[in-house]
C-alpha positions as CSV (number, residue, x, y, z in Angstrom):
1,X,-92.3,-96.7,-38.0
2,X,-90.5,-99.7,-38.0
3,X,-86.9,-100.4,-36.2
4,X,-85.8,-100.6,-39.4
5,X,-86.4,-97.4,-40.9
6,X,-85.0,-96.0,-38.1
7,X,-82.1,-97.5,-38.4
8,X,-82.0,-96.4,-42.0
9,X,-82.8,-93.3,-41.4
10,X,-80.1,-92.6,-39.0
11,X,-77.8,-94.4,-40.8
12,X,-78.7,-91.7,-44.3
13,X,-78.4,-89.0,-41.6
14,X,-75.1,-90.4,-40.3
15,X,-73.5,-90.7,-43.6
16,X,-74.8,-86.9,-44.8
17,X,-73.0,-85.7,-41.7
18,X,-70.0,-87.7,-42.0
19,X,-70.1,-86.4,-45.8
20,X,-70.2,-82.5,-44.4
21,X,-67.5,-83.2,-41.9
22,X,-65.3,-84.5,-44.5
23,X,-66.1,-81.6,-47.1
24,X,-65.2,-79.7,-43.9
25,X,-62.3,-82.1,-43.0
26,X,-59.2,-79.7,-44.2
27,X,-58.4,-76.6,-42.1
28,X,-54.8,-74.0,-42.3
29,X,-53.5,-72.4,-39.8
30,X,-50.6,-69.4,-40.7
31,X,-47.7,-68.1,-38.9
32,X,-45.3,-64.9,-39.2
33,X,-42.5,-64.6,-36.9
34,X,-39.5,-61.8,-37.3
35,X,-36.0,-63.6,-38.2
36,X,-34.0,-60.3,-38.5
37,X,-30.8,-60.6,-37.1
38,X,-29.7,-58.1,-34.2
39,X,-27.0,-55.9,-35.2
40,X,-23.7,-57.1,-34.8
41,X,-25.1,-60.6,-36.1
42,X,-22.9,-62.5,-38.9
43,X,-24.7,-62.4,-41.7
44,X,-23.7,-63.9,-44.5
45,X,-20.4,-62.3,-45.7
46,X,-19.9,-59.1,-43.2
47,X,-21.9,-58.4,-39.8
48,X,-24.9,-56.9,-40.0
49,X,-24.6,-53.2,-40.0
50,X,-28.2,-52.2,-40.7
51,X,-31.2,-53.2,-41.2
52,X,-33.1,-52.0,-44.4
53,X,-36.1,-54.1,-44.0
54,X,-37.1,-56.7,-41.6
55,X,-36.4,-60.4,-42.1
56,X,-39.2,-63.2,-41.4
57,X,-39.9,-66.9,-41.2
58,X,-43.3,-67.8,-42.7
59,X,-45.9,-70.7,-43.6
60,X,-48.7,-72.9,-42.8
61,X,-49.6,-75.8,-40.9
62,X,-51.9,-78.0,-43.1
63,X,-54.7,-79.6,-40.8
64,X,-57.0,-83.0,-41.8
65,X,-57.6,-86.6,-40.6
66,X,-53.8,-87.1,-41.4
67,X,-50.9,-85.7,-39.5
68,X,-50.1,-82.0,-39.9
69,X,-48.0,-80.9,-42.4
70,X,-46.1,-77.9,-42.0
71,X,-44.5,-75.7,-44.6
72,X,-41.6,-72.8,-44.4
73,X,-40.3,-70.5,-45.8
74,X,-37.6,-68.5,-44.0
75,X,-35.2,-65.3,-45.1
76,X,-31.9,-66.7,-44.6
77,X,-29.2,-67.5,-47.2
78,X,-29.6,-71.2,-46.2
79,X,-30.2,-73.4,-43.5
80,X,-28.0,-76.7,-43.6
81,X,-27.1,-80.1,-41.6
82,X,-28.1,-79.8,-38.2
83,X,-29.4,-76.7,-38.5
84,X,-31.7,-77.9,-40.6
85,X,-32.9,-80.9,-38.9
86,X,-33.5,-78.8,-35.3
87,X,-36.0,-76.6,-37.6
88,X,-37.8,-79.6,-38.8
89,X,-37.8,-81.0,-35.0
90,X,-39.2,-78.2,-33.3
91,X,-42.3,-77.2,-35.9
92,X,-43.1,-80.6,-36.2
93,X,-43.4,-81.5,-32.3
94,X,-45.2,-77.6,-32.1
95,X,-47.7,-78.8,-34.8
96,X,-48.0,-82.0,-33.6
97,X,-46.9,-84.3,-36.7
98,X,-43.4,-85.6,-37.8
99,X,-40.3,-84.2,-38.9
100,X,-40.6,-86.1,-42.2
101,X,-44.2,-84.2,-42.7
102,X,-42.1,-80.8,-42.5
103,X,-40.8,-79.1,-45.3
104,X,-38.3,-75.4,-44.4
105,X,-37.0,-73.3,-46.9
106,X,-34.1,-70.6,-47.1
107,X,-35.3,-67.9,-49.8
108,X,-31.1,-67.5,-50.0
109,X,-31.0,-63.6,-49.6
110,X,-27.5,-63.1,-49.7
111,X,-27.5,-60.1,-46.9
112,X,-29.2,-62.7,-44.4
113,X,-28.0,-65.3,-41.3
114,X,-26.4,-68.6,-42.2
115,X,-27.8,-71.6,-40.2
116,X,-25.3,-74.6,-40.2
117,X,-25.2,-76.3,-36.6
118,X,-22.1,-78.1,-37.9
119,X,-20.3,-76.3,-39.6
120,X,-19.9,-74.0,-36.9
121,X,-19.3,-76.5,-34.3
122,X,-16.5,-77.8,-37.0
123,X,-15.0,-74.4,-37.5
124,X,-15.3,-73.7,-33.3
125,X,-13.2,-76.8,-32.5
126,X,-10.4,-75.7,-34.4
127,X,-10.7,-71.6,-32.9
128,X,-12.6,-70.2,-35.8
129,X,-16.0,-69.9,-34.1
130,X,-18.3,-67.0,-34.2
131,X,-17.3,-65.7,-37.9
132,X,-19.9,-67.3,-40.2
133,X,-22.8,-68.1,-37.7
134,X,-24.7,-67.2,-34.6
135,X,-26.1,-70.4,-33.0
136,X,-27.4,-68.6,-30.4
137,X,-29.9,-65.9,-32.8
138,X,-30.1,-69.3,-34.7
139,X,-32.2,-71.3,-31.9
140,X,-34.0,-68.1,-30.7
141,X,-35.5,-67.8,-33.7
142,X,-36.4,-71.4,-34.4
143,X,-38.0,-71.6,-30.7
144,X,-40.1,-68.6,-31.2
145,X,-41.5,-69.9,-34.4
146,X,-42.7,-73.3,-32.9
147,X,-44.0,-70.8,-30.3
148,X,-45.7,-69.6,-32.8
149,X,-47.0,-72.8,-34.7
150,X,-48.4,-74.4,-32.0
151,X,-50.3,-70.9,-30.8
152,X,-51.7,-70.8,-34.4
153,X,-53.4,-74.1,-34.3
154,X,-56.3,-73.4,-32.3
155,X,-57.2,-70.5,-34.6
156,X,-56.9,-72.7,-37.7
157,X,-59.4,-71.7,-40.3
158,X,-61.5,-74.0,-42.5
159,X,-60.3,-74.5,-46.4
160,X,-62.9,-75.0,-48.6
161,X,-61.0,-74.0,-51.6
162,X,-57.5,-74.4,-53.2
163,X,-56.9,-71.8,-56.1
164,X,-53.8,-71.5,-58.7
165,X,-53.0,-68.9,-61.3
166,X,-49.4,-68.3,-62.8
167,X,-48.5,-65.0,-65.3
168,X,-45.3,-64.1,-67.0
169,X,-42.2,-62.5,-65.5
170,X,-40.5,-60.2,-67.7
171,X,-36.9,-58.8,-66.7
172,X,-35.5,-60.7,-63.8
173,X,-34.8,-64.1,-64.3
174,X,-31.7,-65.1,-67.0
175,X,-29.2,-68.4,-67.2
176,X,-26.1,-67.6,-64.9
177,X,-24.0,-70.2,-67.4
178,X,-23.4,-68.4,-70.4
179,X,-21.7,-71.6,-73.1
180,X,-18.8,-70.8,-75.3
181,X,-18.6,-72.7,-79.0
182,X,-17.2,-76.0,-77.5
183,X,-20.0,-76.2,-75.3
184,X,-18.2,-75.2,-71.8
185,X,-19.0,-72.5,-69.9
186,X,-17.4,-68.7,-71.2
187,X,-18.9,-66.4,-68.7
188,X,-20.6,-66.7,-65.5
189,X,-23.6,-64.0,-65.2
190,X,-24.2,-63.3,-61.8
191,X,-26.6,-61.5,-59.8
192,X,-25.5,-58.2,-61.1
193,X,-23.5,-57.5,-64.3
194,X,-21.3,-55.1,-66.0
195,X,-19.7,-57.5,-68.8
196,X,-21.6,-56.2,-72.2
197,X,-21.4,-59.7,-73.5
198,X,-23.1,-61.3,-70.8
199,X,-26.1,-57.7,-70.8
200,X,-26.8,-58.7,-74.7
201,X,-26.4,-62.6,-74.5
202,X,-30.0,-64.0,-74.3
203,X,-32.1,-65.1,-71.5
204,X,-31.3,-68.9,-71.9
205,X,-33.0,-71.7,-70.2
206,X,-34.7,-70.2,-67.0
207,X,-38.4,-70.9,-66.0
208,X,-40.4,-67.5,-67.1
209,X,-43.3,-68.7,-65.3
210,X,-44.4,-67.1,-61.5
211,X,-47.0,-69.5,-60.0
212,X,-49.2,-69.0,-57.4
213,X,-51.5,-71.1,-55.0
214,X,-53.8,-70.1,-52.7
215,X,-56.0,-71.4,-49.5
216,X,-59.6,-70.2,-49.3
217,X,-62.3,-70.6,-46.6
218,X,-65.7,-69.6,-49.3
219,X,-65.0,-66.4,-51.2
220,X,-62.6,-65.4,-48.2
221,X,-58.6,-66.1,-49.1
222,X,-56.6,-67.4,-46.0
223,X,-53.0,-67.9,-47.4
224,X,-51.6,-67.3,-51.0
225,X,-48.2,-69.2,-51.7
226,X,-46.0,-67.6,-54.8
227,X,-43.3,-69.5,-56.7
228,X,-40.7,-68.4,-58.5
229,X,-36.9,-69.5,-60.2
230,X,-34.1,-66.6,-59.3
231,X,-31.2,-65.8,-57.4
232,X,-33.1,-62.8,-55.3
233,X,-30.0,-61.0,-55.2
234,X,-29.9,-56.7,-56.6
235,X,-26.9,-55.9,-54.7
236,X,-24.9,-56.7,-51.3
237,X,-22.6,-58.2,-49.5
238,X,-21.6,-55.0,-46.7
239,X,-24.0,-56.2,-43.8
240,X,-27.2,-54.0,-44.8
241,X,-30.0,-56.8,-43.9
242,X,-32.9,-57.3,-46.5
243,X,-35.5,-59.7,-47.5
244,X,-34.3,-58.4,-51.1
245,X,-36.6,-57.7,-54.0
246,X,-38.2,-60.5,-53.8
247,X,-39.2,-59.5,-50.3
248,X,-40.0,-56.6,-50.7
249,X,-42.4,-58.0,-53.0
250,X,-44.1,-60.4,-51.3
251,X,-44.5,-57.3,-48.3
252,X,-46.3,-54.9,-51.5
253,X,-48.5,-57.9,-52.2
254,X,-49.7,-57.9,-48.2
255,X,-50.6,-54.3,-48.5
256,X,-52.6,-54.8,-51.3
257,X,-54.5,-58.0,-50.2
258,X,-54.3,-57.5,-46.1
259,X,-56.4,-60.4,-44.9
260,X,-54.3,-63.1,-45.7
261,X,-50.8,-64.0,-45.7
262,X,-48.3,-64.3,-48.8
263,X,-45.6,-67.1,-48.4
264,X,-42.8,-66.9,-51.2
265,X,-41.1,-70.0,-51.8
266,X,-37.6,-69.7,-54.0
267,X,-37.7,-72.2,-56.9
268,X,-35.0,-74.3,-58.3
269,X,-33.0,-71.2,-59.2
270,X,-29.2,-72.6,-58.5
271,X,-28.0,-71.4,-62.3
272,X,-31.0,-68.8,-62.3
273,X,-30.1,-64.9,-61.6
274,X,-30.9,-61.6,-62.6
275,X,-27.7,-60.7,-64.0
276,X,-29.0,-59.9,-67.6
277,X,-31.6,-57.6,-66.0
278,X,-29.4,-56.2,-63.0
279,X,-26.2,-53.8,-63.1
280,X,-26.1,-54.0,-59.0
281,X,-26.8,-50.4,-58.7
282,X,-29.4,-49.3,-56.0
283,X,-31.9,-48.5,-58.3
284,X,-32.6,-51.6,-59.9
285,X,-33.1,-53.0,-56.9
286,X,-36.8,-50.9,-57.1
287,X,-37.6,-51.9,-60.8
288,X,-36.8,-56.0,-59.3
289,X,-39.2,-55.5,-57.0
290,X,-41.9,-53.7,-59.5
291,X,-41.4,-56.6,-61.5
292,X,-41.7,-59.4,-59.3
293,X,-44.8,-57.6,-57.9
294,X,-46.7,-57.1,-61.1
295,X,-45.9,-60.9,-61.4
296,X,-47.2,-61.7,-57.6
297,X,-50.2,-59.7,-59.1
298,X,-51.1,-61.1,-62.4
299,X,-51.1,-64.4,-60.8
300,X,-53.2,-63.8,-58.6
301,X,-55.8,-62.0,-60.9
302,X,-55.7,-65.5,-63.1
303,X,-56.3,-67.5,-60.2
304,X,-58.5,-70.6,-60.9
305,X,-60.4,-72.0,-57.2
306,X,-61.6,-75.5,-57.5
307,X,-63.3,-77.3,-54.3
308,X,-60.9,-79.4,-51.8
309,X,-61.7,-82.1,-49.3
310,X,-59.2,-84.4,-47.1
311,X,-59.4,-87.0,-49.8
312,X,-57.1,-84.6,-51.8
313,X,-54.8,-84.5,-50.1
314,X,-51.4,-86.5,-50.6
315,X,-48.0,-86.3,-48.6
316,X,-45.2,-88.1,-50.1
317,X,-41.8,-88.5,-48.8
318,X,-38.8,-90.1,-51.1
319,X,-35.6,-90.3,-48.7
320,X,-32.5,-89.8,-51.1
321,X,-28.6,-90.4,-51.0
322,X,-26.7,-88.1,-52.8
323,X,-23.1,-89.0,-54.6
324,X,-20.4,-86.9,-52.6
325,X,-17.9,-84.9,-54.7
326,X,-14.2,-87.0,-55.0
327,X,-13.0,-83.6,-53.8
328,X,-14.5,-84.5,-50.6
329,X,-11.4,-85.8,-48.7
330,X,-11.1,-85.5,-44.9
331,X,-7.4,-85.1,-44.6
332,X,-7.4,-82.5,-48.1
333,X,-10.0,-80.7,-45.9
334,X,-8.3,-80.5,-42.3
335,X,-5.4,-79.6,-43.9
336,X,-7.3,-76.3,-45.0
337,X,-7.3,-75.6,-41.3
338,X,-4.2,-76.1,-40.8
339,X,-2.7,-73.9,-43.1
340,X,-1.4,-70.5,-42.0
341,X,-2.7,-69.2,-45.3
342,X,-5.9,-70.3,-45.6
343,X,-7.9,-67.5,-45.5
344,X,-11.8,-67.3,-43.3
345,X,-13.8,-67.8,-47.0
346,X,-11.4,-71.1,-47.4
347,X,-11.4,-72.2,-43.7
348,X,-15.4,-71.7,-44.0
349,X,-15.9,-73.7,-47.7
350,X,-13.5,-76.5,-45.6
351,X,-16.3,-76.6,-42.6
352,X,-18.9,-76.9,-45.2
353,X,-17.6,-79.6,-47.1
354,X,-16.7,-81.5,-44.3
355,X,-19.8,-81.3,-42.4
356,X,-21.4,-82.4,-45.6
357,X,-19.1,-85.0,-45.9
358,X,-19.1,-86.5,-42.5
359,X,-22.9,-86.0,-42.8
360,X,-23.2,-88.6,-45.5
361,X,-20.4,-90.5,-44.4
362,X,-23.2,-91.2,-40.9
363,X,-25.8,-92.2,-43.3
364,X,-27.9,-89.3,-43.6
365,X,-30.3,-89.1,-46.5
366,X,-32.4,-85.8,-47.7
367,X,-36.2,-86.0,-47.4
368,X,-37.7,-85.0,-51.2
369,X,-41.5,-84.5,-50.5
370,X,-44.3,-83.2,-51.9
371,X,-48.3,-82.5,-51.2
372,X,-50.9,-82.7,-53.5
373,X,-53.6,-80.5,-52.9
374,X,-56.2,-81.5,-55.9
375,X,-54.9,-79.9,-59.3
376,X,-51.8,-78.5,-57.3
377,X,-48.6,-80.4,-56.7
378,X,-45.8,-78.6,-54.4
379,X,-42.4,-80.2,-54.8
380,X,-40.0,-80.0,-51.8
381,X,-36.1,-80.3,-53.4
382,X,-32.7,-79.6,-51.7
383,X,-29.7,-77.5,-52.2
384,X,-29.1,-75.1,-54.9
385,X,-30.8,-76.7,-57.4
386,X,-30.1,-76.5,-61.1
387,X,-33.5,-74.9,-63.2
388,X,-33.1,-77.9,-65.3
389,X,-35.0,-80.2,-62.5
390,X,-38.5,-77.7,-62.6
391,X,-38.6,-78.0,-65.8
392,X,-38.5,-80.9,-65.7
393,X,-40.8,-81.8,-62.9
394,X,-43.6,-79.9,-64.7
395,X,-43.3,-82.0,-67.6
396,X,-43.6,-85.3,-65.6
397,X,-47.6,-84.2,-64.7
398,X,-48.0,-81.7,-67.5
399,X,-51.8,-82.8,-66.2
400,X,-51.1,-80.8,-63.0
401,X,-49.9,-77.5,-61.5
402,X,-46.9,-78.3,-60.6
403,X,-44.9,-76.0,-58.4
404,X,-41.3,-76.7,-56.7
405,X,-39.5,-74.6,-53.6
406,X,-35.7,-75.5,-53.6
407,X,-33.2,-74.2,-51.4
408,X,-34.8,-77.0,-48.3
409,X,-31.7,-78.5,-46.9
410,X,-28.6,-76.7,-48.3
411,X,-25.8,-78.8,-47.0
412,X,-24.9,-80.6,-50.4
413,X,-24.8,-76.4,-51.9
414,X,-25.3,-76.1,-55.6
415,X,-26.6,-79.3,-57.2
416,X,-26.0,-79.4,-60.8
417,X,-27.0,-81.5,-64.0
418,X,-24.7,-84.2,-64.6
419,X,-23.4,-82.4,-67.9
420,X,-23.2,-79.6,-65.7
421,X,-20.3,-81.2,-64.0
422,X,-18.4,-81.7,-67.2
423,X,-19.3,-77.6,-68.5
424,X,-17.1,-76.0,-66.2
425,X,-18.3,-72.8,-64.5
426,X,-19.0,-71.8,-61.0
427,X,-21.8,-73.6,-59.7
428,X,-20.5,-77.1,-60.5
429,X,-17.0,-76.5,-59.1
430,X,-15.2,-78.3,-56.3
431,X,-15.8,-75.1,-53.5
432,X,-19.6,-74.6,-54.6
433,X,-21.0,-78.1,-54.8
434,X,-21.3,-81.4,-53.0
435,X,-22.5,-84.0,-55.5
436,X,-20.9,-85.1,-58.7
437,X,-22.8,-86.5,-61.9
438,X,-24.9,-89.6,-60.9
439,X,-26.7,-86.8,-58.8
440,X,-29.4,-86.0,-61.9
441,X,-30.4,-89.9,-62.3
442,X,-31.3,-89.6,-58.4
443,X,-33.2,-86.8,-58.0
444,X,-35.0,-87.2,-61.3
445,X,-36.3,-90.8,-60.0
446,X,-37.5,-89.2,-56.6
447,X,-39.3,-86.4,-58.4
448,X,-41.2,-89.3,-60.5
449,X,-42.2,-91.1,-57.1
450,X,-43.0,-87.5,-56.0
451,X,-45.7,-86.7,-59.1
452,X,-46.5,-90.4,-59.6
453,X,-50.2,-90.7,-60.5
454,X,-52.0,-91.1,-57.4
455,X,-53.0,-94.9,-57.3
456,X,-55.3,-95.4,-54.3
């Protein structure tokens, strides 16, 4: 045999085993770590005074020739400004990868723990520290999930398989902005409703559709990732710590498929509630959970595997300036503090706004992202973001699956339409949002460098 066919020879060998390694390339490691709050805690409108079920912070680190990428997905009403950023710090040096290549997620349970860094230290340099937020719980938590992350690496599994299935959701989600004749908003339908006109008026525009993707090594599933548009709230507001229905859920699903782990990500579900479905009595709060469940279910049944390799995988990042409200004014705002009357709700909407403000003010952008795995596209947004931006997300690839998690960093709050702004209502008012119109032209041209055709 000549020196030559050896050469070829080892050369055909080389590339078969750099071929397997490649098919091989992609591995996911999962974590779970408690984020219930101790009695006592603030959470977010009274203390906690019990605990009905527990609270968690959940996801995967995403492993491959390229960095990690780490996703979250945590049980707290909302995690904003510097609160946000220390979460993205510490998973990112526990996994290994950059800040920018990790994506966290409030679900926005309303009996859970605010996370704002600034806020607080805003509201503690003026004497109103320790009402809204507990720092301390805050960083516990965060440093026992990087604990956690970086444990989970070396038991990493290999993925062989993404899958993605998506069923119908009937009786939870409806439109919170119910429009009068001249086209502004007439009622505002909550979580949970009593007003007949609001019970009879129709759904509206919501997103019907519960998607889920899963993570499988062969025929065995790792991780399964559900998605879905809603305000998770059934009732609360008097301290009694819940991961909600939505949670509750997500924790049925686990004992029905025990060998892997279910992540829920919330969806763009800022004017999204199940007021139309939900008269805030404790009962309902069981038929919520039925029904997101048969949902969590029937997508999973319909779930579609196809084969994945590193080559399908795509991390994009589109760094974003948002237009500040012009109610944003730093002397309207400490004035707030100043005033004898101001009650704790105005003092804390004040700390908000200016720690938003002051925020921007520095320069700092939001990080939009997404990952492609294959077929599957998983869009990273901000804030509490209007329906009207999945939708329309989906229908920039109607070629892929495209799925979105909102709720990522919730220091601009709700983040409306630009004819949203001009509708009146709740979400788009001056103590509930940060941004003004201009704000749909932005985020509408990161979410089509986001979904962009891949063109390597």
């Amino acid at each position: 045999m000549t020196i030559r066919w050896i050469v070829t020879i080892g050369l055909v060998c080389f590339g078969f085993l750099t071929s397997t390694c490649a098919a091989e390339s992609v591995r996911v490691a999962t974590f779970n770590v408690d984020a219930t709050p101790p009695i006592g805690t603030p959470v977010a409108y009274k203390p906690a005074r019990s605990i009905t079920d527990p609270l968690s912070a959940r996801g995967i680190v995403l492993l491959s020739d390229q960095q990690p990428i780490v996703l979250c997905a945590v049980d707290w009403i909302g995690i904003a400004n510097e609160g946000y950023d220390l979460w993205r710090e510490k998973l990112a040096a526990a996994a290994g990868t950059t800040p920018e290549r990790v994506s966290v997620h409030a679900l926005h349970q309303h009996d859970g723990p605010r996370c704002d860094f600034s806020s607080e230290q805003i509201l503690a340099d003026r004497g109103h520290g320790g009402q809204w937020y507990d720092l301390r719980f805050c960083r516990e938590v965060i440093e026992r999930t990087a604990v956690t992350v970086r444990t989970a690496i070396p038991r990493a599994q290999p993925v062989t398989h993404v899958g993605h299935g998506q069923a119908l959701v009937d009786g939870v989600a409806s439109n919170r902005r119910l429009l009068g004749p001249d086209g502004n908003v007439k009622i505002v339908r909550y979580s949970a409703s009593k007003d007949p006109d609001a019970i009879v008026t129709p759904e509206g525009t919501i997103d019907p559709w519960l998607k889920c993707v899963s993570l499988w090594n062969g025929d065995t599933p790792i991780v399964s990732m559900t998605y879905y548009a809603t305000h998770p709230q059934s009732y609360y507001g008097e301290g009694d710590v819940t991961s909600e229905f939505v949670g509750l859920a997500r924790a049925e699903r686990e004992r029905s498929e025990p060998m892997q782990l279910h992540v829920h990500f919330n969806g763009a579900s800022g004017n999204i509630a199940a007021g139309k479905y939900n008269d805030g009595s404790t009962e309902l709060r069981t038929i919520l959970t039925e029904r997101m469940e048969q949902g969590m279910r029937a997508a999973w049944e319909s779930t579609v595997k196809q084969p994945i390799t590193g080559d399908d995988i795509e991390w994009r990042v589109v760094p974003v300036t948002l237009p500040l409200g012009d109610h944003l004014q730093t002397d309207q705002l400490e004035a707030v503090f100043e005033n004898p009357k101001a009650t704790a709700k105005d003092r804390l909407s004040a700390a908000k706004h200016l720690a938003w403000l002051k925020r921007s003010q520095a320069g700092g952008q939001i990080d939009c992202t997404s990952l492609r795995l294959g077929e599957v596209i998983l869009v990273h947004m901000p804030g509490e973001l209007f329906v009207e931006y999945q939708l329309a997300a989906q229908q920039m690839r109607p070629d892929a699956f495209v799925c979105m998690a909102a709720y990522g960093q919730y220091g601009p709050g709700y983040i409306g339409t630009d004819i949203g702004y001009s509708q009146g209502g709740y979400e788009t008012s001056d103590r509930a949002s940060r941004t003004k119109p201009g704000v749909e032209g932005v985020l509408m041209d990161a979410m089509h460098q986001l979904l962009g055709h891949n063109e390597r």
